[in-house]
Short mmCIF file of the C-alpha atoms (twelve columns), coordinates in Angstrom:
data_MODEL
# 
_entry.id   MODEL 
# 
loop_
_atom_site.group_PDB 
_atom_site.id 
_atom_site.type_symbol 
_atom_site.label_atom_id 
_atom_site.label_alt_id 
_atom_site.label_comp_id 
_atom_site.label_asym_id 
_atom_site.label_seq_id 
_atom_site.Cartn_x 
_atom_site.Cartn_y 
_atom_site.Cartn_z 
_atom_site.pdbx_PDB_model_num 
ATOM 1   C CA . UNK A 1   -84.015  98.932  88.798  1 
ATOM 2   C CA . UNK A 2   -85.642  95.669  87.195  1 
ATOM 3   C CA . UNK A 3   -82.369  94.204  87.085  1 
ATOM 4   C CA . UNK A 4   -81.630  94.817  91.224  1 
ATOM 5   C CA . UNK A 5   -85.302  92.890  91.602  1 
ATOM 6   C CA . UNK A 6   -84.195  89.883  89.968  1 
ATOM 7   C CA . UNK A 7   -81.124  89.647  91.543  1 
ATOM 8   C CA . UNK A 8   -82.547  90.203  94.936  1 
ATOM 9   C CA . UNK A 9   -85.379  87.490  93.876  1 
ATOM 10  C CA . UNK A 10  -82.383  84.988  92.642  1 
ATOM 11  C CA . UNK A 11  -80.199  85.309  95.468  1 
ATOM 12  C CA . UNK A 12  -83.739  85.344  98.177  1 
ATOM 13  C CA . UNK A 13  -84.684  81.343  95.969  1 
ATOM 14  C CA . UNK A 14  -80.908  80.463  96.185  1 
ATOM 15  C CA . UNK A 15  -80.659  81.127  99.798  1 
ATOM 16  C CA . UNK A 16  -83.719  78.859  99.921  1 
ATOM 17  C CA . UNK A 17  -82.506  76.129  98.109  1 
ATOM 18  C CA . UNK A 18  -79.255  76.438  100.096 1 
ATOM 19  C CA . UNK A 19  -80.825  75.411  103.107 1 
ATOM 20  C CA . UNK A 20  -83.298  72.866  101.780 1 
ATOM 21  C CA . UNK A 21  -80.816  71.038  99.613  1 
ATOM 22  C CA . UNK A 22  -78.068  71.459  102.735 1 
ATOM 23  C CA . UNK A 23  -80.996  69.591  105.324 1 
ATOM 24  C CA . UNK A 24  -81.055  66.715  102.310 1 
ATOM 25  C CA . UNK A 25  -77.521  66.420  101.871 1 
ATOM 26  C CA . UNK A 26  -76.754  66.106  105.990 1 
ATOM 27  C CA . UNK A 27  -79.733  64.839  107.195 1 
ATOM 28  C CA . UNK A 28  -80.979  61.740  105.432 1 
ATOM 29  C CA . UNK A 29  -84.044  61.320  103.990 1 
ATOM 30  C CA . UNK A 30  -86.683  58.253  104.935 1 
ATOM 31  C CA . UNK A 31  -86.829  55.585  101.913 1 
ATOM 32  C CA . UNK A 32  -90.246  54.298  101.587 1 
ATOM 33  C CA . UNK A 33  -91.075  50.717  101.654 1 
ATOM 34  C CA . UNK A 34  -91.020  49.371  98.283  1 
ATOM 35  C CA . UNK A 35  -94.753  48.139  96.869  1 
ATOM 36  C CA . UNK A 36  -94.604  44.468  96.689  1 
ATOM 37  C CA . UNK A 37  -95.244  43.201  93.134  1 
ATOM 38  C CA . UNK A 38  -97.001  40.073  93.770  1 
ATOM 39  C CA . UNK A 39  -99.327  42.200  95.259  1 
ATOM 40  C CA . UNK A 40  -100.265 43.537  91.821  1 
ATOM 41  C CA . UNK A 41  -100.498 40.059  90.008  1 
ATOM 42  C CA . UNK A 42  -102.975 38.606  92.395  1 
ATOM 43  C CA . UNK A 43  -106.109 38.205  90.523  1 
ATOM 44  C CA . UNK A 44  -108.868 40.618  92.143  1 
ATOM 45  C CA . UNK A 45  -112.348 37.634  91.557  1 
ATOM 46  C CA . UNK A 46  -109.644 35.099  93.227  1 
ATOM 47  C CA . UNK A 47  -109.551 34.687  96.845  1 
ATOM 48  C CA . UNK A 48  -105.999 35.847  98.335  1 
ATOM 49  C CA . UNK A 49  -103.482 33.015  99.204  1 
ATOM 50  C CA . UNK A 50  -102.210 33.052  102.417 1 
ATOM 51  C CA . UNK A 51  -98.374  34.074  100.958 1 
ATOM 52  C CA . UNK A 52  -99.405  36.994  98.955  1 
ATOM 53  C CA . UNK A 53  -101.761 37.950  102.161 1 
ATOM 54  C CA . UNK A 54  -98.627  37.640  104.556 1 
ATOM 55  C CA . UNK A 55  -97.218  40.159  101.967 1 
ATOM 56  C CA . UNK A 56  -99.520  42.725  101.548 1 
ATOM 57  C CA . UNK A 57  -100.173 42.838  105.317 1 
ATOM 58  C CA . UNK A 58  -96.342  42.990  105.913 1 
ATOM 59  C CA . UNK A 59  -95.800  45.854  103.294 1 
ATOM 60  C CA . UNK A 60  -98.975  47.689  105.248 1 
ATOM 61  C CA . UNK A 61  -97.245  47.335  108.769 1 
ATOM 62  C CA . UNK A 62  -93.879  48.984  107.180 1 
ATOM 63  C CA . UNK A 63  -96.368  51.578  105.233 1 
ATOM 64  C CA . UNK A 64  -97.789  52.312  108.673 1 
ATOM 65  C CA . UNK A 65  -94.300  52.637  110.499 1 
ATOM 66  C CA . UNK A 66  -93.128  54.642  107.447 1 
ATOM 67  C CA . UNK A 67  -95.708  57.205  107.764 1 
ATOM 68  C CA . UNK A 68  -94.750  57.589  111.514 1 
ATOM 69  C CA . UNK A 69  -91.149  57.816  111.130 1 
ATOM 70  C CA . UNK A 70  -92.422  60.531  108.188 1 
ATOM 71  C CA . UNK A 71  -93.808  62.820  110.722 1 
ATOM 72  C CA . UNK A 72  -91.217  62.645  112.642 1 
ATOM 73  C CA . UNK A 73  -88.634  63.539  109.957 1 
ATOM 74  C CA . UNK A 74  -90.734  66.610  108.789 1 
ATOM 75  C CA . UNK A 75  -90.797  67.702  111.771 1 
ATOM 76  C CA . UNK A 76  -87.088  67.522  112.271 1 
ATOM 77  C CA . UNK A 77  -86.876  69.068  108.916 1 
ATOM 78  C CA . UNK A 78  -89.504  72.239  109.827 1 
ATOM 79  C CA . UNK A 79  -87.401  72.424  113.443 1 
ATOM 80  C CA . UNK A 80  -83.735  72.483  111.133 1 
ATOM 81  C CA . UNK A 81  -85.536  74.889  108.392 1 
ATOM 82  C CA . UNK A 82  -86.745  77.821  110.897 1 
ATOM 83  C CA . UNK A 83  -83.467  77.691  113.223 1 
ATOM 84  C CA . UNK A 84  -81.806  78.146  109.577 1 
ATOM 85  C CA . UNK A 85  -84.171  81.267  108.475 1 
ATOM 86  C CA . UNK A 86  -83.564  82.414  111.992 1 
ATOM 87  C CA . UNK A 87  -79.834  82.687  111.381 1 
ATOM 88  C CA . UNK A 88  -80.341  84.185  107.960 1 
ATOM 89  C CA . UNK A 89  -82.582  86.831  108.988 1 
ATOM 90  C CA . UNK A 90  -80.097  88.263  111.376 1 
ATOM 91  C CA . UNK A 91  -77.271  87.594  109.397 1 
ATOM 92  C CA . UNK A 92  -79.428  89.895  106.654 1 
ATOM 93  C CA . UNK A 93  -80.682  92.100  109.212 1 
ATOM 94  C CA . UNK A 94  -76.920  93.062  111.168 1 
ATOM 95  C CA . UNK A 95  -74.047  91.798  108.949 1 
ATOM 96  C CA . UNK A 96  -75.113  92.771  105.314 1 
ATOM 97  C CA . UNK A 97  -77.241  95.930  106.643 1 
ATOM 98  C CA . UNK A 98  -74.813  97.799  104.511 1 
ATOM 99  C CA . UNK A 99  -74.485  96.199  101.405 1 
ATOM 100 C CA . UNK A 100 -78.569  97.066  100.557 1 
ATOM 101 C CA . UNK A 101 -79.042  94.559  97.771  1 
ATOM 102 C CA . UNK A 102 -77.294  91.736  98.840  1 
ATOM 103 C CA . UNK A 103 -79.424  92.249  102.735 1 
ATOM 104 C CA . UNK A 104 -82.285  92.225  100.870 1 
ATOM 105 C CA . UNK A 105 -81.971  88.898  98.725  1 
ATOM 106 C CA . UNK A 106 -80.559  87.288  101.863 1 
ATOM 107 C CA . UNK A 107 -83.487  88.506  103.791 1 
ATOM 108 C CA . UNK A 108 -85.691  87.156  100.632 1 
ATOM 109 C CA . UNK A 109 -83.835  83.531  101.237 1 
ATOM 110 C CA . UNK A 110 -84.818  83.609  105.190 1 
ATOM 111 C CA . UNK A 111 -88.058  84.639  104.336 1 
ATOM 112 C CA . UNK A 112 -88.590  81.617  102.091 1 
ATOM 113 C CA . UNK A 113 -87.171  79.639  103.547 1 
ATOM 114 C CA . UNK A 114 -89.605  80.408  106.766 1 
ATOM 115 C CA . UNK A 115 -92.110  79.238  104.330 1 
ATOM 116 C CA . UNK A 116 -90.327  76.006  103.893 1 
ATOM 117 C CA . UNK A 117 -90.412  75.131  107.189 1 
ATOM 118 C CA . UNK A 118 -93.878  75.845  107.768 1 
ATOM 119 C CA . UNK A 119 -94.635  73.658  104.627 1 
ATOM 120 C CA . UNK A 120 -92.829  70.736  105.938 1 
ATOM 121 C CA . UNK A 121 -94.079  71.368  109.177 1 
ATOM 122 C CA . UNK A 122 -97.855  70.998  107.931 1 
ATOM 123 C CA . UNK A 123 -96.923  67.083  106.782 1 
ATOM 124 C CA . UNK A 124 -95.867  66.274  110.400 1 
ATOM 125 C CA . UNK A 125 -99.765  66.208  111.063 1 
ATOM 126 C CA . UNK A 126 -98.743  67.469  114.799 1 
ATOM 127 C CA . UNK A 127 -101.155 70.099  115.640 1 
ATOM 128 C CA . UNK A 128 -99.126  71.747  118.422 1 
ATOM 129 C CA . UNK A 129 -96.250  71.938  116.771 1 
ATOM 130 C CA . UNK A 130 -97.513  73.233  114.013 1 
ATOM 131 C CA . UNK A 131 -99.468  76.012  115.590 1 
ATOM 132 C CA . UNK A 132 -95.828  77.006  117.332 1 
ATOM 133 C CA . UNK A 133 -94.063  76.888  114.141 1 
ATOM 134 C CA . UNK A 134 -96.621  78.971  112.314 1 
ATOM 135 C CA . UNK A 135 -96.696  81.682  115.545 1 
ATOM 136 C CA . UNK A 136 -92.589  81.668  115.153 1 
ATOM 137 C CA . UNK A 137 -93.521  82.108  111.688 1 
ATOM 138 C CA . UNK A 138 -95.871  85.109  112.447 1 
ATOM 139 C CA . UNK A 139 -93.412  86.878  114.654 1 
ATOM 140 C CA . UNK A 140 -90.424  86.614  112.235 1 
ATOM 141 C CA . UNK A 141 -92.852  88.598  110.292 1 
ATOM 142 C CA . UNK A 142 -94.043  91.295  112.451 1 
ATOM 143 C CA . UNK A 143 -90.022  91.756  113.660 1 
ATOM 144 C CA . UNK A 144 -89.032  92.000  109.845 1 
ATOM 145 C CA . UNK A 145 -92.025  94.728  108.666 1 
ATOM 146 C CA . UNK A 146 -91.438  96.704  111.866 1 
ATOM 147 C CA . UNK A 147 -87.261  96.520  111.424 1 
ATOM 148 C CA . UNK A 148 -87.462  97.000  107.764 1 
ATOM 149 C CA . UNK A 149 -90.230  99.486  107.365 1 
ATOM 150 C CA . UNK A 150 -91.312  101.291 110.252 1 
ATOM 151 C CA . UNK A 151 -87.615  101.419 112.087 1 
ATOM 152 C CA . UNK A 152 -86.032  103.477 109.978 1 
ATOM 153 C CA . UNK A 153 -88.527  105.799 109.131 1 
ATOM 154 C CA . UNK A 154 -88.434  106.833 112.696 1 
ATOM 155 C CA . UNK A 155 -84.261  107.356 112.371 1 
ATOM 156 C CA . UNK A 156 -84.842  109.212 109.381 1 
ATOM 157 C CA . UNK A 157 -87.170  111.896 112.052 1 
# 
């Protein structure tokens, strides 16, 4: 019995990690602008010289578009994530209905990975989208409970 648990607990954080790592691997990641070192040598009693100014005010204008482009990206990633869990939830809920043990891990992974989506969602700082995210997010779960645990206790009637 404990042994079934952990296997449907592996296979529910590998289904996870399937997805996330897949989104990293096919959809590229933003590299942050690197922090300017002659930032850091600039004396801090000293007024700034106009080079090391032009510097630090350039690296602050990429910081800026960085964090923009950043929002964006997470919520590409949150958008990618719950279309994914979407998938894997039906795939758990029709195609592996039979094998119990196996549904249930995969339904784990869909489930988590619903939670990673709503997680990268919350860095997009778009309140909209992440109020419809987290309602998609509150539906899966109401369909699951009822199709899990109230469905077929009414079949078995």
């Amino acid at each position: 019995m404990i042994l079934k648990l952990i296997y449907t607990l592996f296979l529910g954080l590998l289904v996870a990690l399937f997805v996330g790592l897949g989104i990293d691997a096919f959809y590229d990641g933003l590299k942050a602008p690197d922090y300017p070192m002659s930032i850091e040598t600039a004396k801090p009693d000293c007024p700034e010289n106009p080079e090391i100014k032009a510097t630090r005010e350039k690296y602050e204008a990429e910081q800026k578009i960085y964090q923009q482009e950043f929002k964006s990206y997470s919520r590409n990633v949150s958008m990618i994530a719950l279309v994914a869990a979407i998938i894997i939830l039906v795939a758990s809920l029709t195609l592996f209905s039979k094998i119990k043990m196996i549904a249930d891990g995969i339904l784990l992974g869909g489930v988590f990975t619903t939670a990673y989506s709503i997680i990268r969602v919350l860095m997009s700082e778009d309140s909209k989208f992440r109020f419809l995210i987290v309602t998609i997010g509150l539906i899966i779960a109401l369909v699951l409970g009822y199709i899990k645990f109230v469905r077929p206790k009414e079949e078995e009637i």
